[in-house]
C-alpha positions, 0 to 999 in steps of 0.5 A, a space after each residue: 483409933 489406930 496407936 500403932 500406925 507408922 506411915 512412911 511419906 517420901 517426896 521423890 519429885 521435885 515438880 511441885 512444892 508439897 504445901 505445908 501441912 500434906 503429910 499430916 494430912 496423909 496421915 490423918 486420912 490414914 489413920 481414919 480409914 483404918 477406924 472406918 474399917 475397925 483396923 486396930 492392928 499395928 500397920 505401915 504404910 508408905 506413901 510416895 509422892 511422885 511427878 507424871 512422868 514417874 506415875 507413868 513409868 510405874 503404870 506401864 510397868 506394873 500395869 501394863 498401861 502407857 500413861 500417867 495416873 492420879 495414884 497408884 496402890 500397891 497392896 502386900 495383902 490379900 484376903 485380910 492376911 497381910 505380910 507382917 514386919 519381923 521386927 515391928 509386928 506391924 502388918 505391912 498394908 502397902 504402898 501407895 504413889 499419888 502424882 501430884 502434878 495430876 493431884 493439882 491438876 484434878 484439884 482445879 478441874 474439880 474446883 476444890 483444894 488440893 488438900 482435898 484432892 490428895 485426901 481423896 487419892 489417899 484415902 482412895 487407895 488405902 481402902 484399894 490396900 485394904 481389899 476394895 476394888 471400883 474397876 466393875 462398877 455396879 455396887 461395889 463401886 457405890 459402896 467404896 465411894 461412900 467410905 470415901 466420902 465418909 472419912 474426908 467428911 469426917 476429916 473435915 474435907 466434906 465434898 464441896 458439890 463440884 465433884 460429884 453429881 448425885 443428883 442434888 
């Protein structure tokens, strides 16, 4: 497990109130994925919680894309290198911007708590900082979904059966 893991959480909207306990939870899905994936480094991350309109902004200026989105990765490594905080040692993995007004809106479509859904969207984009990538499809796609299903369930939000068809 991950001692030396700093995760900086900011609330930079004022949409939504955050429910208590969602930073911890952040957290907690932090510091499981890095033990999924052997990480055991000093590393930060940062977290922000934003509204769509913000998101959106990010998207179109970043990316290139005119719209709003669930979360946002914004990764300082590549290739396993990372950059490191001279003062810290730490490895600075990146930032990542959840919207939480798509995160609650996503919850209801879904049928699952909206502790879930940041819980996806967190672990969804560290793993983004950390190298995996979904956007060809095909099994790289498959293979990160199975570390996020592995770490929500190993945090205690195993999927409910709504979110996914796997056929069941």
């Amino acid at each position: 497990m991950n001692e030396k893991l700093k995760v900086i959480i900011e609330n930079d909207q004022n949409a939504i109130k955050i429910p208590t306990g969602v930073r911890m939870l952040i957290r907690r899905c932090c510091k499981a994925v890095l033990a999924l994936e052997g990480f055991c480094e000093p590393a930060e991350i940062s977290v922000t919680i934003v509204d769509d309109e913000k998101i959106h902004e990010l998207n179109l200026k970043h990316r290139g894309i005119d719209k709003s989105t669930d979360v946002l990765s914004f990764p300082l490594g590549e290739n396993g290198e990372y950059d490191t905080n001279m003062d810290t040692g730490a490895k600075m993995l990146g930032d990542i911007v959840i919207s939480i007004e798509h995160a609650c809106a996503q919850a209801r479509e879904y049928g699952h708590s909206l502790q879930r859904e940041i819980g996806f969207l967190t672990v969804h984009s560290l793993l983004h900082l950390l190298g995996y990538d979904h956007e060809n499809g095909g099994l790289e796609a498959v293979h990160m979904r199975e570390k996020e299903e592995a770490v929500l369930t190993r945090i205690g939000l195993k999927r409910n059966g709504s979110y996914y068809d796997d056929g069941e």
